[in-house]
SERO-4910 file (N, C-alpha, C, O; in steps of 0.05 Angstrom, whole numbers):
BEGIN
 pado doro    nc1    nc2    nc3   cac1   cac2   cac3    cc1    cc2    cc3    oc1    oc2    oc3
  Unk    A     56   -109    212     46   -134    200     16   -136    206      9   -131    229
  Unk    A     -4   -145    186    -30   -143    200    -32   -167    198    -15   -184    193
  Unk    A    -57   -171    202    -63   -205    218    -68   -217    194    -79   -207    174
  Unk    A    -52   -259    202    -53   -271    180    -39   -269    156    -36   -288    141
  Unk    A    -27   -238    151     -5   -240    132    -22   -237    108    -12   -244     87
  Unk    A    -48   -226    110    -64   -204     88    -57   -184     72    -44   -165     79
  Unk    A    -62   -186     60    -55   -158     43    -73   -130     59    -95   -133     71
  Unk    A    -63   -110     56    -75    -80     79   -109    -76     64   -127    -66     76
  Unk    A   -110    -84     38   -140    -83     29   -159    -97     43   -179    -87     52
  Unk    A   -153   -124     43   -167   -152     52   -164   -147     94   -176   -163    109
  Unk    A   -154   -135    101   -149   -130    128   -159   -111    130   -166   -109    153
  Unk    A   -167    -91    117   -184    -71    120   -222    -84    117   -244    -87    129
  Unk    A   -212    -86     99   -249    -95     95   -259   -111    112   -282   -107    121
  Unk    A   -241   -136    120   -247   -152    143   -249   -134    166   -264   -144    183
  Unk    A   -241   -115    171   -233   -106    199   -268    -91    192   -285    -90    209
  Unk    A   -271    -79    161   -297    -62    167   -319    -72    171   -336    -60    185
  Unk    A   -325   -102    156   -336   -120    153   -344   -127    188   -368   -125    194
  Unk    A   -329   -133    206   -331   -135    237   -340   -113    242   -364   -115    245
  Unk    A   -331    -84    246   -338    -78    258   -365    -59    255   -371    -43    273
  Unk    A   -380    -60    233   -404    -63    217   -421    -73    236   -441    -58    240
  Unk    A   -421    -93    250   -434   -103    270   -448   -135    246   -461   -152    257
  Unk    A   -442   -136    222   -451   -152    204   -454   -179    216   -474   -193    217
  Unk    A   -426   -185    226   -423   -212    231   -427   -223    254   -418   -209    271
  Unk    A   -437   -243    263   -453   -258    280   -423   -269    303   -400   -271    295
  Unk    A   -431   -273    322   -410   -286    345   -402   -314    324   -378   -316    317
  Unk    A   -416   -328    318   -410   -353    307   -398   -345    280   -379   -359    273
  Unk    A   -407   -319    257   -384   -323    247   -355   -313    252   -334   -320    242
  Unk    A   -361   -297    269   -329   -285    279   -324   -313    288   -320   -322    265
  Unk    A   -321   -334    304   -313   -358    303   -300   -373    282   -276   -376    281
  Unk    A   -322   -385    262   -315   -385    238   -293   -372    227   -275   -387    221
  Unk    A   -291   -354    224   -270   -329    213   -253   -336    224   -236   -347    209
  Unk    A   -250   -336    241   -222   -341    269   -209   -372    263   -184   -377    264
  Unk    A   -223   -386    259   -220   -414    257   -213   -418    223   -190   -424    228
  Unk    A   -213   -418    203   -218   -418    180   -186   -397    174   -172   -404    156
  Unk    A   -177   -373    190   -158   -357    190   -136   -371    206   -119   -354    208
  Unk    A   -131   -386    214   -115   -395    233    -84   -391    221    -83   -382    198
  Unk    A    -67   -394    230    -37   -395    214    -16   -420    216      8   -419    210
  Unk    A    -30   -439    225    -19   -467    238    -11   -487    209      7   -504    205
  Unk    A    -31   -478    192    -31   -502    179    -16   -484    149    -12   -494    127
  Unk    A    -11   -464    156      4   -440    128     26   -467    112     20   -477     90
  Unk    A     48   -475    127     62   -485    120     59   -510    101     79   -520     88
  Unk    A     35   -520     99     31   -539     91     21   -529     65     28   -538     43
  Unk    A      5   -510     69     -9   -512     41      6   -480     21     -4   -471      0
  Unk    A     29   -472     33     40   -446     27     47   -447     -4     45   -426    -16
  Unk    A     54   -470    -19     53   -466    -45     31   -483    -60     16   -501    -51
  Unk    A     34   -473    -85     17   -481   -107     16   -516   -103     -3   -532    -98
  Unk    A     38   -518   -106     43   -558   -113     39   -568    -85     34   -592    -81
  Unk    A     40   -553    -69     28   -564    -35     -1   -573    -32    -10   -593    -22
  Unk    A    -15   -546    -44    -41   -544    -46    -52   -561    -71    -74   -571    -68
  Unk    A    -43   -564    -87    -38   -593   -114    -46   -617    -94    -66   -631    -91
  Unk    A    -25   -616    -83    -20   -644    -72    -40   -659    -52    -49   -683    -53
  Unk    A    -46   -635    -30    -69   -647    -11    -92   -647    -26   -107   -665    -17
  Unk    A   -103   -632    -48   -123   -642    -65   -124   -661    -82   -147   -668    -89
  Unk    A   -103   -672    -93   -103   -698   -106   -111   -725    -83   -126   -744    -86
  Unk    A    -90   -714    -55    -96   -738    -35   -126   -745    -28   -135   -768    -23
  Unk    A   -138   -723    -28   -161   -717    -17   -185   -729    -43   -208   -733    -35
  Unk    A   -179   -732    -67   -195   -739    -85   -191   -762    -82   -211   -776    -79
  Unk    A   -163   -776    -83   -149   -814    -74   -168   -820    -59   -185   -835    -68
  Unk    A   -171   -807    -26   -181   -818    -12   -207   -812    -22   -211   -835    -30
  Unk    A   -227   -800    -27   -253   -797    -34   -262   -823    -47   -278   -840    -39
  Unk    A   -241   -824    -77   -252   -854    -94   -247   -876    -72   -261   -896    -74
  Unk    A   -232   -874    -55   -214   -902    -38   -246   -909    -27   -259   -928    -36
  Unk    A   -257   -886     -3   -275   -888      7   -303   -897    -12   -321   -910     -2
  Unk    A   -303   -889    -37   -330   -892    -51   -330   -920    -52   -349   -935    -46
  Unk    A   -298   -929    -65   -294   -958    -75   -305   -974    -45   -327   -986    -43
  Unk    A   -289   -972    -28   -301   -985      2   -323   -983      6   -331  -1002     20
  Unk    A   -344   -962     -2   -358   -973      6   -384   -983    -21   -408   -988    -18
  Unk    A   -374   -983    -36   -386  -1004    -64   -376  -1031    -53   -395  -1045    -57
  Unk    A   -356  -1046    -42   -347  -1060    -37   -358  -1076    -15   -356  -1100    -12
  Unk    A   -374  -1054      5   -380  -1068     23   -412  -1066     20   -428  -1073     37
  Unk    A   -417  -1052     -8   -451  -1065     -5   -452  -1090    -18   -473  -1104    -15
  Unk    A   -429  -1101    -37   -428  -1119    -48   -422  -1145    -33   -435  -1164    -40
  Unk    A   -406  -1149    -13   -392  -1165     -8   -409  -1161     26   -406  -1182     39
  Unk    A   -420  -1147     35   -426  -1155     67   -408  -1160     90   -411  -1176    108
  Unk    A   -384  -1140     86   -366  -1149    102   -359  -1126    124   -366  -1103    119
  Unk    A   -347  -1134    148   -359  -1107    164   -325  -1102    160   -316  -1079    158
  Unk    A   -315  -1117    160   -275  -1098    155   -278  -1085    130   -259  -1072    122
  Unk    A   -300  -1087    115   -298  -1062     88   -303  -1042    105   -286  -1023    105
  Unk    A   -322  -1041    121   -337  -1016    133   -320  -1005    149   -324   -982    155
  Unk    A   -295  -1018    162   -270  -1012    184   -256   -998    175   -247   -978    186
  Unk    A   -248  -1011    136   -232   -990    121   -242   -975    118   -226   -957    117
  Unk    A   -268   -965    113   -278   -943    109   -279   -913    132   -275   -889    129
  Unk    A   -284   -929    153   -276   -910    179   -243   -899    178   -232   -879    187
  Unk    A   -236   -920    167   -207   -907    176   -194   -891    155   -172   -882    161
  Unk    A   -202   -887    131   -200   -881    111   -214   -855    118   -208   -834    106
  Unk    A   -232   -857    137   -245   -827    143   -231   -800    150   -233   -778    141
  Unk    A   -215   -811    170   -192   -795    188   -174   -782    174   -173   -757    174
  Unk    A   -159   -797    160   -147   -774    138   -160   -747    118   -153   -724    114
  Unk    A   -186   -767    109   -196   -748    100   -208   -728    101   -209   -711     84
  Unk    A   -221   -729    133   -225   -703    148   -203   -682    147   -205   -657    145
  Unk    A   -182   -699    150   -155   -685    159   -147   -664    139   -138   -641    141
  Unk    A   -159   -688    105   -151   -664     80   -170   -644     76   -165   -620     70
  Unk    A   -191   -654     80   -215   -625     76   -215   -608     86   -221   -586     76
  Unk    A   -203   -614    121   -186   -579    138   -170   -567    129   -169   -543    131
  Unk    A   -146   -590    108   -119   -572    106   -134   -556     74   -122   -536     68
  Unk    A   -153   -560     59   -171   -554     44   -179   -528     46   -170   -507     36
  Unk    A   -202   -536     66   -217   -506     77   -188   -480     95   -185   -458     86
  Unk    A   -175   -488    111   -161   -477    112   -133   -464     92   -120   -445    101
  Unk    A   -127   -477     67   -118   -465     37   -133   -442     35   -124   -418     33
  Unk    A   -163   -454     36   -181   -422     23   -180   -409     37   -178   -387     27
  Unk    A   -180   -407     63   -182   -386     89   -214   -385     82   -226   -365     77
  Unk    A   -224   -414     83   -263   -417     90   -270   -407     71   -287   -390     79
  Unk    A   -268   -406     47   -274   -398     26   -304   -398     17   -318   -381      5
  Unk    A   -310   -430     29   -334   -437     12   -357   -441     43   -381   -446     45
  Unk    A   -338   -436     60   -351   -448     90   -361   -424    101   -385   -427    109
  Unk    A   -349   -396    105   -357   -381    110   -377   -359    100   -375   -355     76
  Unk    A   -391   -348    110   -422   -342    103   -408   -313     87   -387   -303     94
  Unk    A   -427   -303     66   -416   -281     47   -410   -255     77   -389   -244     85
  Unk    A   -426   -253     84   -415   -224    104   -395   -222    116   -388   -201    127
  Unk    A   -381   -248    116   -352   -252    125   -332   -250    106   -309   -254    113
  Unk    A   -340   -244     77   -316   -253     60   -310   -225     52   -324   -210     65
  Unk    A   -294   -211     34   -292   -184     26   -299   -186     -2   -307   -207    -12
  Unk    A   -296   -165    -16   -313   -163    -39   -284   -190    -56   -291   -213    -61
  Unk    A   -264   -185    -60   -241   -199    -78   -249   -231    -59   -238   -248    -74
  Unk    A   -257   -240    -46   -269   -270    -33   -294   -286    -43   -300   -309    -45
  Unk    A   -303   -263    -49   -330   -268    -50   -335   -270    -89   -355   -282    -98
  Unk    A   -317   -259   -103   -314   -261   -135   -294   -290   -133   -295   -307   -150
  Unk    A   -281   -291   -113   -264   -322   -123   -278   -346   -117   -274   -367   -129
  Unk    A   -298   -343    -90   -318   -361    -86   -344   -360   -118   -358   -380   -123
  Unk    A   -344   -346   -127   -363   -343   -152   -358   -368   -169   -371   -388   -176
  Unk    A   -332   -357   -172   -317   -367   -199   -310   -404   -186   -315   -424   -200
  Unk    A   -301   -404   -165   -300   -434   -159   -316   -447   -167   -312   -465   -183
  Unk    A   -346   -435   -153   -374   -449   -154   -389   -445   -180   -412   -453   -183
  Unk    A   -376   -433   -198   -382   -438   -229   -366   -456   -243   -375   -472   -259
  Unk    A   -345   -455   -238   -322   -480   -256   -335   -501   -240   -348   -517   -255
  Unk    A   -336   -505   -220   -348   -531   -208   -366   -539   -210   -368   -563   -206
  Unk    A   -393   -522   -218   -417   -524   -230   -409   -540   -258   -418   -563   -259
  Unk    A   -394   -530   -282   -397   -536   -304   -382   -572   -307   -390   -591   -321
  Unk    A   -354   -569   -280   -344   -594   -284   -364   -617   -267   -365   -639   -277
  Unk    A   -376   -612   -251   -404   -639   -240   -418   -641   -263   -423   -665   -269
  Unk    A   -428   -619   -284   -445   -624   -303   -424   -646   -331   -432   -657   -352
  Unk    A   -407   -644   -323   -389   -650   -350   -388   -693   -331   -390   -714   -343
  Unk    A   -386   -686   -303   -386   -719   -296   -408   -722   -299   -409   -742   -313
  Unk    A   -437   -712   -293   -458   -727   -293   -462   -741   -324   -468   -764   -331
  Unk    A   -457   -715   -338   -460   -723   -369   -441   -753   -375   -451   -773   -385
  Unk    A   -416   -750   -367   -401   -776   -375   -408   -802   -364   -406   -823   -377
  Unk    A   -418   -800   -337   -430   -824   -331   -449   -829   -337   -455   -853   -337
  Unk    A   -472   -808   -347   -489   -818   -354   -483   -829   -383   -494   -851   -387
  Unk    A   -467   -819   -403   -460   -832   -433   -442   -874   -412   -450   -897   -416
  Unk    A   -430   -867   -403   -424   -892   -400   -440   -914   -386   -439   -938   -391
  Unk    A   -452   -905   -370   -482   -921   -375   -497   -932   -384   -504   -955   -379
  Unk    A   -508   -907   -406   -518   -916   -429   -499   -938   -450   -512   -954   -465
  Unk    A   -467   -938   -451   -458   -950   -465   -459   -980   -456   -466  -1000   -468
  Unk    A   -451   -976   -430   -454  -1003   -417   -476  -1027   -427   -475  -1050   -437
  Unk    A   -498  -1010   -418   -518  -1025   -417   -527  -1031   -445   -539  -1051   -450
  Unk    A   -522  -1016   -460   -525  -1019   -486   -508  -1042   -508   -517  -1057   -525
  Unk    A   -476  -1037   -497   -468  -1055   -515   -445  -1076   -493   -427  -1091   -501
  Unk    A   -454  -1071   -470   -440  -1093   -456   -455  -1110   -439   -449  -1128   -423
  Unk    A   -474  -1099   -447   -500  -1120   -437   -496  -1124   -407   -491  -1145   -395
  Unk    A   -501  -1099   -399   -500  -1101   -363   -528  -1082   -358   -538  -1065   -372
  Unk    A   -535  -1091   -333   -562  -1089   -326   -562  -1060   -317   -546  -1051   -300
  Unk    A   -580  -1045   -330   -587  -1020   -318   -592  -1005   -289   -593   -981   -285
  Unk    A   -596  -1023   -271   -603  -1034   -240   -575  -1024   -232   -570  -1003   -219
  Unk    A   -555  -1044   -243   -533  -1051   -219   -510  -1024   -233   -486  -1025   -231
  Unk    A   -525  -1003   -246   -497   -984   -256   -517   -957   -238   -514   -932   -236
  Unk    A   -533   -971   -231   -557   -935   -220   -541   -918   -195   -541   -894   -192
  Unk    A   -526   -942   -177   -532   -928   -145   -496   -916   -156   -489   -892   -155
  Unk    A   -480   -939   -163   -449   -926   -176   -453   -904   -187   -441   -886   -177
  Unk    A   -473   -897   -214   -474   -867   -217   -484   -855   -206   -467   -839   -199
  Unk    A   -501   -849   -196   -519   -835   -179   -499   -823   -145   -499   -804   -130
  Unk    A   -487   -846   -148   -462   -837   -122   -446   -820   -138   -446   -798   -127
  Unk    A   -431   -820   -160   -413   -810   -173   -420   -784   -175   -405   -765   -171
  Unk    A   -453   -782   -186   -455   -751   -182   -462   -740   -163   -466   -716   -163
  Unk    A   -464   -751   -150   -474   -736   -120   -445   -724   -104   -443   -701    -95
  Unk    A   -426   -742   -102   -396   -736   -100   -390   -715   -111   -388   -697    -95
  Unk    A   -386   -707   -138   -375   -695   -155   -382   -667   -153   -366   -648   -153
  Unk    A   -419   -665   -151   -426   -644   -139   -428   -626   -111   -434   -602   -108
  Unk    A   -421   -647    -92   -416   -639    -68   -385   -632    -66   -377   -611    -56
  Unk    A   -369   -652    -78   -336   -644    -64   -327   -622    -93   -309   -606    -86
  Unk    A   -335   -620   -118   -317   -606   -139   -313   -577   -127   -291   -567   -123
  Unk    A   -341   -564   -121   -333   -541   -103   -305   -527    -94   -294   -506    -99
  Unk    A   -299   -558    -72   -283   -549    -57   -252   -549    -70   -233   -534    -65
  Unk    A   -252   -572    -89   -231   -581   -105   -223   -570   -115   -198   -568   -117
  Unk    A   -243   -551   -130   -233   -526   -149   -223   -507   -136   -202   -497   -145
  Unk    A   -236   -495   -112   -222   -482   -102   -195   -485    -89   -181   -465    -90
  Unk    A   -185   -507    -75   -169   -514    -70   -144   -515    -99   -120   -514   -101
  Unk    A   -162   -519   -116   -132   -515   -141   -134   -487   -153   -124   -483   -176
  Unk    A   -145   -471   -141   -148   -453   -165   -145   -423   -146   -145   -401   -157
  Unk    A   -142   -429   -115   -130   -409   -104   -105   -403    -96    -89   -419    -86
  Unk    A    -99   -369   -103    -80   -349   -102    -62   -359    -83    -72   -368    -62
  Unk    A    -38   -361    -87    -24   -356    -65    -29   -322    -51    -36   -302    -63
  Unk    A    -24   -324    -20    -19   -308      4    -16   -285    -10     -1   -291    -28
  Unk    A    -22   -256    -14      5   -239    -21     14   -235      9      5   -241     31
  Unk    A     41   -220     -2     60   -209     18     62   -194     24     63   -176      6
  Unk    A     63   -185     57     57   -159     65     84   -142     64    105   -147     75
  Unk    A     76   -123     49    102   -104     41    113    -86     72    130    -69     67
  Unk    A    104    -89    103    116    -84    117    137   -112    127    156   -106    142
  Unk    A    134   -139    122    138   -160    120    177   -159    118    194   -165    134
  Unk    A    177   -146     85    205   -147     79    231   -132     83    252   -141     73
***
């Protein structure tokens, strides 16, 4: 069985990839951390890995709303929910990054060539879907203000948050929905 439950390609290259001298103490860390096998069970199928990324988008808007809420309103238990609302979500972006096995976290000299084409392709679908929200909020904006007669001011920092979100977390989102299950190691069965 080789380590992590790799396929003998991806265990090879990693193994060449190390011992290359390529990778840095901190990313062999990384690597190590990001590989772990603790959290397999959770994210081992498709609709698992579905699932903590839907939670993880819940909580993202939960948190955005909280804290639109608490620039509006001045209240410091918005800002309480917001902390606490944090905790989980740390919690989902590990069980996240750990889905990818550090997909997007770990530096290219750590990834193998088949890692490093799926990190591509994430960070292009996610490129095109931030461009597809900036565009929509920006059309609803413009609609707003246009025919609902709301002030151009008070829709700036809501979109401007929206894309800033969208482009920082889609990344991970996509990857998180759009990666392979495990293969199975054929000494395994």
């Amino acid at each position: 069985m080789t380590k992590r439950n790799q396929g003998p390609v991806a265990a090879a290259a990693a193994a060449q990839g190390r011992a290359a001298g390529g990778m840095t103490a901190y990313d062999r860390r990384m690597y190590a951390l990001m590989n772990r096998n603790e959290m397999a069970s959770v994210h081992g199928s498709a609709a698992r890995r579905r699932a903590v990324v839907i939670a993880h988008l819940v909580l993202t808007a939960a948190m955005a709303g909280a804290f639109v809420v608490s620039m509006a309103m001045e209240s410091r238990w918005v800002l309480v929910a917001l902390l606490v609302l944090l905790v989980p979500w740390c919690v989902a972006t590990g069980m996240i990054n750990s889905a990818t096995r550090g997909l997007l976290e770990l530096r290219a000299r750590a990834l193998d060539e088949r890692q490093l084409a799926e990190r591509d392709r994430a960070m292009a679908r996610a490129h095109r879907l931030s461009t597809a929200v900036a565009g929509a909020a920006f059309v609803a904006a413009a609609a707003a203000t246009r025919f609902g007669d709301v002030d151009a001011g008070v829709l700036l920092l809501p979109a401007l948050g929206l894309v800033l979100v969208a482009h920082w977390l889609m990344p991970l989102w996509v990857a998180g929905l759009s990666v392979a299950d495990e293969p199975v190691d054929e000494l395994d069965t």
